[in-house]
C-alpha positions in Angstrom: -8.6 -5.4 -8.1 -5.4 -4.4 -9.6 -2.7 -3.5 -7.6 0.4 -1.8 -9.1 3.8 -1.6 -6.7 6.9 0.3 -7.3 9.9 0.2 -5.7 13.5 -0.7 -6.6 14.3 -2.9 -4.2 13.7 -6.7 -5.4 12.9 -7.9 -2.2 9.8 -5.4 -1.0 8.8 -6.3 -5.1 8.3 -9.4 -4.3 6.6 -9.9 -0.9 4.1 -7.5 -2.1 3.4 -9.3 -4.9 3.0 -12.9 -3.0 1.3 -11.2 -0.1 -1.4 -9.5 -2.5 -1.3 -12.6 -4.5 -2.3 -15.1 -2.3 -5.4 -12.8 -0.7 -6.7 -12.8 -4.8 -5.7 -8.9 -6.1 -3.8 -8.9 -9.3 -0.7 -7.4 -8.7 2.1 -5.3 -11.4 5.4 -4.7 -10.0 7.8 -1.6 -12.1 10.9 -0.7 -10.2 10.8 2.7 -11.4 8.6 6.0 -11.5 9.3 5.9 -15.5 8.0 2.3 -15.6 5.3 2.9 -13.6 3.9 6.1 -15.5 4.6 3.2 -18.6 2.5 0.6 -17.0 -0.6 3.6 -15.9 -0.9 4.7 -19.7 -1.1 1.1 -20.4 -3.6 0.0 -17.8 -6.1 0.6 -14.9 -5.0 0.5 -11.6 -7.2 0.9 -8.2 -4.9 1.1 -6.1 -0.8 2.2 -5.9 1.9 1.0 -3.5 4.8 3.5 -3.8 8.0 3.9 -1.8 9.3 7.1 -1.5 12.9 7.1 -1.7 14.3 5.7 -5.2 16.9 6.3 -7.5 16.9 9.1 -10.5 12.9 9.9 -9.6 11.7 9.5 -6.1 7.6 8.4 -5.3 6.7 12.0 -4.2 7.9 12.8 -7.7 5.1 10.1 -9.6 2.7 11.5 -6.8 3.1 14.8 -8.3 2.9 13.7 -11.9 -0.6 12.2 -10.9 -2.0 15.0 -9.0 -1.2 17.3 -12.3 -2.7 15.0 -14.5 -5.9 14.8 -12.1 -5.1 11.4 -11.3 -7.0 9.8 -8.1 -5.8 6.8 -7.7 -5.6 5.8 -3.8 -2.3 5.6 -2.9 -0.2 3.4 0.1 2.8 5.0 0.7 5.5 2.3 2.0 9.0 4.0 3.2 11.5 3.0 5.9 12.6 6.5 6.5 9.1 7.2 8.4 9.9 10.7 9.6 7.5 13.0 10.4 7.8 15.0 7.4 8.1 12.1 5.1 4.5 11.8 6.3 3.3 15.0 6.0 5.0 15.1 2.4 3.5 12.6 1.4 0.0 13.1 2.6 0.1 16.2 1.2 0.9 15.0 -2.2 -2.3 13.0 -2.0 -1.4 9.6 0.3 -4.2 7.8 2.1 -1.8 5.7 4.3 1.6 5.7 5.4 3.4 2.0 5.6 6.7 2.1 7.4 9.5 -0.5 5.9 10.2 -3.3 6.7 6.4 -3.9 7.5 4.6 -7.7 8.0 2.1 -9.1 6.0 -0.6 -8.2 7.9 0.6 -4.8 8.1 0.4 -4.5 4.3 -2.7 -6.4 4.0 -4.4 -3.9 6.4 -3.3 -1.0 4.8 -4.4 -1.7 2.0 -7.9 -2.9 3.3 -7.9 0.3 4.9 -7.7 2.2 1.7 -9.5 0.4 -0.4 -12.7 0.3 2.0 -12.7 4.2 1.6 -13.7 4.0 -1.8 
């Protein structure tokens, strides 16, 4: 299963990536929303890990993008400002879970179990 993760900070990047790693998904990392509407043209994702708050284009932004494109692609939400209206935003724009930062392994492991066992 491919797994694609964007997020600009470095260090969420790569625990992701050795924490889906090691349990066998194949796992892209983009530290943008441009990048990461670069990598979906280029390839086929199952699942998305997006944090929210970025620079220049925010997640909720790429959520909208995919939604008007029909996109539906399940999609983890990860975001250390886990208000309740980040949540609602977000599942409203077409989340299926809602990580809050800074999260464990096994938090991120679950979640995405969780979402990828409602397919």
């Amino acid at each position: 299963m491919k797994i694609l993760v964007i997020d600009d900070e470095t260090v969420v990047l790569d625990s992701c990536k050795k924490i889906l790693s090691s349990e066998g998904f194949e796992v892209t990392l983009v530290p943008t929303v441009d990048d990461a509407l670069i990598a979906l043209e280029q390839d086929g994702f199952s699942l998305l890990l997006i944090d929210i708050k970025m620079p220049k284009r925010d997640g909720l932004s790429l959520m909208d993008v995919l939604r008007g494109r029909g996109e539906r692609i399940p999609i983890v939400v990860m975001s250390g400002y886990q208000t309740a209206e980040a949540i609602e935003e977000a599942t409203k724009r077409g989340a299926a879970f809602f990580i809050p930062k800074p999260f464990t392994p096994d938090e991120l492991l679950s979640a995405v179990r969780s979402v990828i066992g409602k397919e």
